[in-house]
C-alpha positions in Angstrom: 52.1 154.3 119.9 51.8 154.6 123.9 54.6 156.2 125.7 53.3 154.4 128.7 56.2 152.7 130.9 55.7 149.9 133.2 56.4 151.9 136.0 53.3 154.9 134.9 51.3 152.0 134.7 52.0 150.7 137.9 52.0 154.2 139.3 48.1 154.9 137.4 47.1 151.7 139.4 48.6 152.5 142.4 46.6 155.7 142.5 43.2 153.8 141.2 43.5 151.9 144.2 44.2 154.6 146.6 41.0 156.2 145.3 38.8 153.3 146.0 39.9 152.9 149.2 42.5 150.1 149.0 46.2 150.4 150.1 48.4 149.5 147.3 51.6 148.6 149.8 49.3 145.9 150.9 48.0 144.1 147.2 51.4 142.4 146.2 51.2 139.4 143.7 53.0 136.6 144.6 55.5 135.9 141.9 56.2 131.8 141.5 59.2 129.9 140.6 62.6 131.4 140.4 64.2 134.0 138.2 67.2 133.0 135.2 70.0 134.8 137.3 68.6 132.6 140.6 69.3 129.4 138.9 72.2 127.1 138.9 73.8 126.4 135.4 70.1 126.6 135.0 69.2 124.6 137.4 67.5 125.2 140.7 69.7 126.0 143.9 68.4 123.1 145.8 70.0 120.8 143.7 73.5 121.6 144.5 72.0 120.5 147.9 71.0 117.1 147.3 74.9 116.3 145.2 75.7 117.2 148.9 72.9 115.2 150.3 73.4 111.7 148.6 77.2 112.2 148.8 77.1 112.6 152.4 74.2 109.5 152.6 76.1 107.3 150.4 79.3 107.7 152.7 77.6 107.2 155.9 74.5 104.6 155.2 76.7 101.8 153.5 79.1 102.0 156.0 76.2 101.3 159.1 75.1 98.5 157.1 78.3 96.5 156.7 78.8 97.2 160.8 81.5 99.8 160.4 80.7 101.8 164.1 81.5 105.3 163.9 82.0 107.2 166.9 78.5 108.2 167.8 79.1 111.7 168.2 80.4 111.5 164.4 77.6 109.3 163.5 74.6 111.7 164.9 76.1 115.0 163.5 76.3 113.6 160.0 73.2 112.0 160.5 71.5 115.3 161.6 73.4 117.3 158.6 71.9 114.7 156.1 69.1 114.4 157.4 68.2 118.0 157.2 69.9 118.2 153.6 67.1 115.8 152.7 64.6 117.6 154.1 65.3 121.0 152.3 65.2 119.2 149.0 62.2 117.5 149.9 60.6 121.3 150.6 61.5 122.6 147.6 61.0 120.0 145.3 57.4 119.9 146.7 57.5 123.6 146.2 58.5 122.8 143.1 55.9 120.9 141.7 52.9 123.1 143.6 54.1 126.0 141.8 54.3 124.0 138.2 51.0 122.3 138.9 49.0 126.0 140.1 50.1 127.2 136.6 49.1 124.3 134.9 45.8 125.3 136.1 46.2 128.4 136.6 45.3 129.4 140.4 45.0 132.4 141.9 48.2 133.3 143.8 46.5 133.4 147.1 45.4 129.8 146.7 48.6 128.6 145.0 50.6 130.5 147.7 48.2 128.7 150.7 48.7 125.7 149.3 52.7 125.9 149.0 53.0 126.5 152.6 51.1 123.9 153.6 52.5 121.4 151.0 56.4 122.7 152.6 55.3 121.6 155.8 54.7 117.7 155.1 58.6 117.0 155.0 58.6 118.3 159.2 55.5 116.2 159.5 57.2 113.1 158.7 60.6 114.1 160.0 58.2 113.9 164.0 56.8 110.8 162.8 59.9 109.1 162.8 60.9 110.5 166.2 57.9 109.8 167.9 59.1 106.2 168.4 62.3 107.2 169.9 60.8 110.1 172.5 57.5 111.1 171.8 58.4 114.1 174.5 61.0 115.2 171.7 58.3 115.2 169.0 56.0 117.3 171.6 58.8 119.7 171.9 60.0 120.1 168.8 56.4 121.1 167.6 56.3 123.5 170.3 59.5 125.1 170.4 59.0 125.5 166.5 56.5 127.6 167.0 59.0 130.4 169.3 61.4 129.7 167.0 59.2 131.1 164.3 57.8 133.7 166.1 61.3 134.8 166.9 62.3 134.5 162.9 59.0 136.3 162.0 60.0 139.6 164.3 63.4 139.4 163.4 62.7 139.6 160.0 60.4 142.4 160.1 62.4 144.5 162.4 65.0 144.8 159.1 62.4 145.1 156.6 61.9 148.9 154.5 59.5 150.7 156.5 57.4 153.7 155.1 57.3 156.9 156.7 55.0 156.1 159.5 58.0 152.8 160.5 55.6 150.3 159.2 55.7 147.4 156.9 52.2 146.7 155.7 51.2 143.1 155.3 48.1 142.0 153.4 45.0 142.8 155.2 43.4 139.2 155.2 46.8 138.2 156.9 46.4 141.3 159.9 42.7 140.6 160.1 42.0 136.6 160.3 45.7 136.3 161.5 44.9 138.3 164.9 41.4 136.3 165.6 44.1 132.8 164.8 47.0 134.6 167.7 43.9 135.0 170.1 42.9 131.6 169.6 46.2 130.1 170.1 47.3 132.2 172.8 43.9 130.9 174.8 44.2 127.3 173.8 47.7 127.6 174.9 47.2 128.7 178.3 44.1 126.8 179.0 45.9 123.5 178.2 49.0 124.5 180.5 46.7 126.0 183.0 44.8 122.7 183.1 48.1 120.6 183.4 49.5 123.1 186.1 46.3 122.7 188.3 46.2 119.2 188.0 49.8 118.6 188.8 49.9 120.6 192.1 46.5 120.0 193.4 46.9 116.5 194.0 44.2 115.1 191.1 44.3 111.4 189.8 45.0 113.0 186.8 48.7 113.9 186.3 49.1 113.2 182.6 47.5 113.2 178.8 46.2 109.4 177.8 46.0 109.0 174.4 41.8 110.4 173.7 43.5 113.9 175.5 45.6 114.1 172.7 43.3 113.1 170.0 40.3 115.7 171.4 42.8 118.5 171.5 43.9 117.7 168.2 41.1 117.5 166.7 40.0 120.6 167.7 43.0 122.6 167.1 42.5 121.4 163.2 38.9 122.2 163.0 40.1 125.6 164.2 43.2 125.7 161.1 40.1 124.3 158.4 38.2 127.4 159.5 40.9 129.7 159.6 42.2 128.7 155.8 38.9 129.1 154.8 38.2 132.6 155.9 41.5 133.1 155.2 41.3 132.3 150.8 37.8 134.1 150.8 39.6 137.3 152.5 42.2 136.9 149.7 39.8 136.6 147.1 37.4 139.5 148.2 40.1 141.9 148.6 41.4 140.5 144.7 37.6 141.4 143.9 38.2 144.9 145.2 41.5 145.7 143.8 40.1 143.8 139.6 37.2 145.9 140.6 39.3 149.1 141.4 41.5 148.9 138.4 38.2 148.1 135.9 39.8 144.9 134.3 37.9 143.0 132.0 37.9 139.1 131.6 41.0 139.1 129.4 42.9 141.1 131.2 42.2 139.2 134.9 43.5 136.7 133.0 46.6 138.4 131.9 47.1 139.4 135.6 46.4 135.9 136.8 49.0 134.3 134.5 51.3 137.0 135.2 52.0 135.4 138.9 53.7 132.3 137.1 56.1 134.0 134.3 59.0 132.8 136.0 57.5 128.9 136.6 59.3 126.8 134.4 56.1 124.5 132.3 56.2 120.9 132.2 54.3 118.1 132.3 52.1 116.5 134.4 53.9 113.3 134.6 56.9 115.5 135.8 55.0 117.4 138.3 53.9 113.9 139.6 57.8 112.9 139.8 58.3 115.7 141.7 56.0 114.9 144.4 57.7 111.6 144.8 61.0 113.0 144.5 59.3 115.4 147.4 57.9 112.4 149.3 61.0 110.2 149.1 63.5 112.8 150.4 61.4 113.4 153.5 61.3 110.2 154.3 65.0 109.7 153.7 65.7 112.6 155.8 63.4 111.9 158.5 65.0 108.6 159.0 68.2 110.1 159.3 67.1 113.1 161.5 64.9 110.3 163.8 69.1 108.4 163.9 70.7 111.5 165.7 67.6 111.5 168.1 68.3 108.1 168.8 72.4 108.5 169.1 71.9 111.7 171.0 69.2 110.5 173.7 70.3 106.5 174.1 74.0 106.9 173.6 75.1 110.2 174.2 72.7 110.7 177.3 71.4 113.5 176.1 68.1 114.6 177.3 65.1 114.3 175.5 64.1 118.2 176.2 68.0 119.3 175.2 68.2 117.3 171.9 64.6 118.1 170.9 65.4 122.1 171.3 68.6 121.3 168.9 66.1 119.5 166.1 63.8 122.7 166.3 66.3 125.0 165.4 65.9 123.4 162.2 62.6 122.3 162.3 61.2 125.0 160.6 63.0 124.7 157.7 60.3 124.7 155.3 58.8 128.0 156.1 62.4 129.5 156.0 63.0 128.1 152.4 60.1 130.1 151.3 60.7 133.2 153.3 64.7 133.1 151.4 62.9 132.5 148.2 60.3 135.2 148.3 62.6 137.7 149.8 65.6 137.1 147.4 62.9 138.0 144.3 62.3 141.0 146.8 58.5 140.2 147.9 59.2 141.4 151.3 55.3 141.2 151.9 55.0 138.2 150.7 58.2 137.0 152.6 56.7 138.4 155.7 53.5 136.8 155.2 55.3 133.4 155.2 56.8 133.9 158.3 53.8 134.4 159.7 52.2 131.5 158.3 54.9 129.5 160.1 53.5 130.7 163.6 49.7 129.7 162.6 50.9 126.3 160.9 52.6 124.6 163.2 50.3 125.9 166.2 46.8 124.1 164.6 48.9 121.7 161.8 52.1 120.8 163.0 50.9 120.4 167.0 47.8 118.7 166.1 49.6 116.3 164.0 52.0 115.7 166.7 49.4 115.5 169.4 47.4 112.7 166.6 50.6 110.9 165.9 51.4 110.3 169.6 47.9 109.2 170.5 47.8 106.5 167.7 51.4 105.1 168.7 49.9 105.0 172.3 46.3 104.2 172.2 45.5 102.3 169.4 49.3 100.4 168.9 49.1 100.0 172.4 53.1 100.6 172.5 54.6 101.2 175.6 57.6 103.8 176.2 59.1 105.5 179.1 57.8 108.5 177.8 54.7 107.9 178.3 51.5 108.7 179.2 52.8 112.0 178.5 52.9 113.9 182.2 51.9 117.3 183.3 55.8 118.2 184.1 57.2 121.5 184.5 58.8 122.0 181.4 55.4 120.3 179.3 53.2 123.6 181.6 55.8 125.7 180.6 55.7 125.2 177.0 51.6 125.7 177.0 51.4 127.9 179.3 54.3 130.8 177.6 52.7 130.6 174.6 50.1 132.9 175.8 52.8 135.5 176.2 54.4 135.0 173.2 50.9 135.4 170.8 50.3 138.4 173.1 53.2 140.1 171.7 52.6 139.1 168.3 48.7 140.0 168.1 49.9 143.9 170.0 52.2 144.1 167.1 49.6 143.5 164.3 47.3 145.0 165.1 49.4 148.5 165.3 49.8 147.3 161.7 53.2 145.7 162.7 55.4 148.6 163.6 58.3 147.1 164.7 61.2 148.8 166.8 64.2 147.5 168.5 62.0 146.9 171.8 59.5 145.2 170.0 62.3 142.8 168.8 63.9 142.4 172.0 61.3 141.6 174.0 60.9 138.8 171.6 64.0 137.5 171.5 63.9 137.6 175.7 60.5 135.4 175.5 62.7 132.8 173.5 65.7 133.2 175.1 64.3 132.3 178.7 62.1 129.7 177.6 65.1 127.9 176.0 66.8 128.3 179.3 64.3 127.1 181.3 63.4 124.3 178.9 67.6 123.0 178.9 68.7 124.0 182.2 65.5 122.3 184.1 63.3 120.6 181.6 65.0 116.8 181.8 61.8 115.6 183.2 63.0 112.0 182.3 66.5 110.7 184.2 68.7 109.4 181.9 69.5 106.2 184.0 65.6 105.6 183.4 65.9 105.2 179.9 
């Protein structure tokens, strides 16, 4: 019988792939669904937070529709705090059922794992299509603020990651490599759009705002450019999996074995509950959207609030989705792959999340043909500012991969100060629209 331990095993492979060239630091396995001492009287976590979800709806909602008027500062905090309850249930229980259904057919981990973030980010897509009819300039700036926000989180969080001797926390190669050429891309798109809108504005052109085939073209473009990039993105996952089955000499069994192995912890079921899931998924976002698209409503048209200020409070939270799966993955201690997702946050909502936004807000104008003081949207100050400082911030991000994301204090700081003054800039001057206009 083999002495062998798990640990000589991993440490023979480790070496294996040090010899034909591969890092092993950089070939973690994502590890799907949750471990036993994670769970909630066996239960997942999340649904603790929908008892507090529907308790808080049920107390609420009823009360609206017998004409029971809460103060409206009371009514758009408890919508918001719903709402967003809703919303992290809806992520995870579409989580939920991509994880069950990828081992149901057994995915690789790379595709499963692509496909998780993207299906997390369908509950923020829905949450701006509800608040595009009450201030499309909120939707446009919670997409963009979103992305500092995650930017910010993504730095953060590396900053108090392990580091190996050299400071660095390795992420997976296909992330540093097709991840850069996305940054570059972003960071030009970024500041040609503002660029474009800044010229216009102050050189006195007929042009001084986006009608509704702007915002289709640059949407459409900035999702041709995501297709590509998830594209070259799996078949870099896959080639480097090729390398590293290659490396270790497993046979068609044991790729297998090593396949399955990423779903041990996925709880099976069937594919009629995987299916309930999704409209469990579906029906929470929309729930929560409703309520999130309330306080925009309350705050903006009865608090006064403007439009820039209450949008920069719903993109706090925004991102929600990608932080449920960066908590997941780092509480089973994947920091890689929990750095990964933060990352993916950046790149999704730049050329998914924006895109949609920018495609959302061209149908409700163009082809509905609705008006609202909002639009056309206009080449303001704060709308330049918000295109034109994301050059800065992808700058900082693509200097810091490409040193194989050493991260230090400065490199953290200068962060945050990217986010800080935007946010300042964005409150303190961005209320383009007067609140008597509304």
């Amino acid at each position: 019988m083999s002495s062998e331990t798990p640990a000589d095993r991993a440490s023979a492979d480790n070496q294996q792939l040090a010899r034909a060239g591969l890092d092993p630091h950089r070939q973690a396995t994502r590890l799907f669904g949750m471990p036993t001492h994670l769970l909630w009287r066996g239960y997942p976590p999340w649904m603790r937070v929908l008892v507090v979800a529907v308790v808080l709806w049920v107390a609420v909602v009823p009360l609206e529709a017998f004409g029971f008027e809460l103060p409206a500062a009371l009514r758009s905090i408890l919508s918001l705090v719903t709402g967003l309850l809703f919303i992290e249930v809806a992520c995870e229980a579409l989580v939920t059922a991509t994880e069950r259904l990828a081992a149901r057919r057994l995915w690789d981990h790379y595709v499963a794992g692509t496909v998780a973030e993207i299906v997390a980010t369908l509950p923020e897509l829905v949450v701006i299509a509800f608040v595009i009819p009450v201030s499309p300039l909120a939707a446009l700036v919670i997409a963009l603020v979103t992305i500092y926000n995650n930017a910010l989180v993504f730095s953060v969080y590396s900053y108090f990651l392990p580091k190996d001797q050299k400071g660095r926390f390795l992420m997976p190669a296909a992330i540093t490599e097709i991840g850069t050429q996305l940054l570059i891309a972003g960071a030009g798109i970024g500041s040609v759009i503002g660029l474009v809108m800044l010229v216009f504005s102050t050189g006195g052109h007929s042009k001084q705002a986006f009608v509704a085939v702007d915002l289709a073209v640059l949407a459409v473009i900035m999702l041709c450019v995501f297709g590509v990039y998830l594209s070259r993105l799996i078949r870099g996952y896959a080639s480097e999996e090729a390398r590293v089955q290659a490396a270790l000499e497993l046979g068609a069994e044991e790729i297998e074995a090593r396949r399955a192995q990423a779903y041990d912890q996925v709880r099976r079921t069937s594919l009629a509950h995987i299916v309930m899931l999704f409209v469990i998924g579906a029906l929470f976002a929309f729930v929560g959207g409703e309520r999130v698209s309330e306080f925009a409503h309350t705050a903006i048209d009865e608090l006064a609030l403007n439009p820039i200020a209450a949008a920069v409070c719903l993109a706090a939270f925004a991102g929600m989705s990608e932080y449920v799966i960066l908590w997941r993955a780092h509480r089973k201690k994947q920091y890689g792959i929990a750095l990964a997702n933060a990352f993916g946050g950046i790149t999704q909502v730049m050329f998914m999340v924006l895109p949609f936004t920018l495609l959302a807000i061209a149908v409700y104008q163009g082809v509905l043909a609705i008006e609202h003081v909002d639009l056309p949207l206009a080449f303001t100050p704060s709308n330049v500012l918000l295109f034109v400082l994301l050059f800065p911030t992808f700058y900082v991000l693509i200097a810091l991969i490409e040193e194989d994301h050493t991260l230090g204090a400065l490199d953290t700081i200068t962060m945050l100060a990217i986010f800080t003054l935007v946010i300042l800039i964005l409150v303190g001057y961005g209320g383009d629209v007067p609140v008597a206009d509304r």
